[in-house]
N, C-alpha and C positions, 0 to 999 in steps of 0.2 A: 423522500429518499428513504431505502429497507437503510434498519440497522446492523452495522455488522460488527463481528466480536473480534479486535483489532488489537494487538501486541505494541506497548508502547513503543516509542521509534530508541532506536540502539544507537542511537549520537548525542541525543539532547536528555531521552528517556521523557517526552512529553508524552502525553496523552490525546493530544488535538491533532490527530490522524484522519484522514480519510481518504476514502475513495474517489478517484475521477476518474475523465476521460484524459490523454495527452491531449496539451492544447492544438488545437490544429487538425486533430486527428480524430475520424470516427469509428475507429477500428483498434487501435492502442489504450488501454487501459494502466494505471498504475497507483498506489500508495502515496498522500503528501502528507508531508508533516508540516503542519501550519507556524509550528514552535519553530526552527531552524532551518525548514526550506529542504532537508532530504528527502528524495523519491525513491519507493522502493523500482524494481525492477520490472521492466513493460510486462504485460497478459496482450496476447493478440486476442480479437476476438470479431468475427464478422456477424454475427448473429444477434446477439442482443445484448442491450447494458448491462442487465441485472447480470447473466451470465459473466460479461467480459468483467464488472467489479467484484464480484464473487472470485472471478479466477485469478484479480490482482490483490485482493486480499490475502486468499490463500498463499500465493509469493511471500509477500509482506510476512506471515507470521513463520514461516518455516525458517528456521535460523538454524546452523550450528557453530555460534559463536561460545565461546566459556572466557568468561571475565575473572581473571585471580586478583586479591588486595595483596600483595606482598607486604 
């Protein structure tokens, strides 16, 4: 499996991220975090893995969350 360059997860802040397929599915792609089990947001994709995990990654790191410490 390509390596891809993946933003820790924004609930646990692990690192142990990756890419799949939705289980079930050969068409839905998505982000898991193996640390607590959050999934980023599907990628449709008909065409090929690499494409369809490339397009869930890209999901995965585009955030605009702002975290304050009061």
């Amino acid at each position: 499996m390509a390596k891809y360059k993946m933003k820790s997860c924004p609930f646990c802040f692990s690192t142990e991220t990756r890419p799949d397929r939705m289980l079930g599915s050969s068409r839905f792609f998505h982000v898991l975090c193996t640390g607590c089990g959050a999934h980023g947001p599907l990628f449709e994709d008909f065409d090929s893995s690499k494409k369809g995990m490339t397009g869930a990654v890209k999901l995965w790191n585009k955030r605009n969350m702002t975290f304050s410490q009061d």
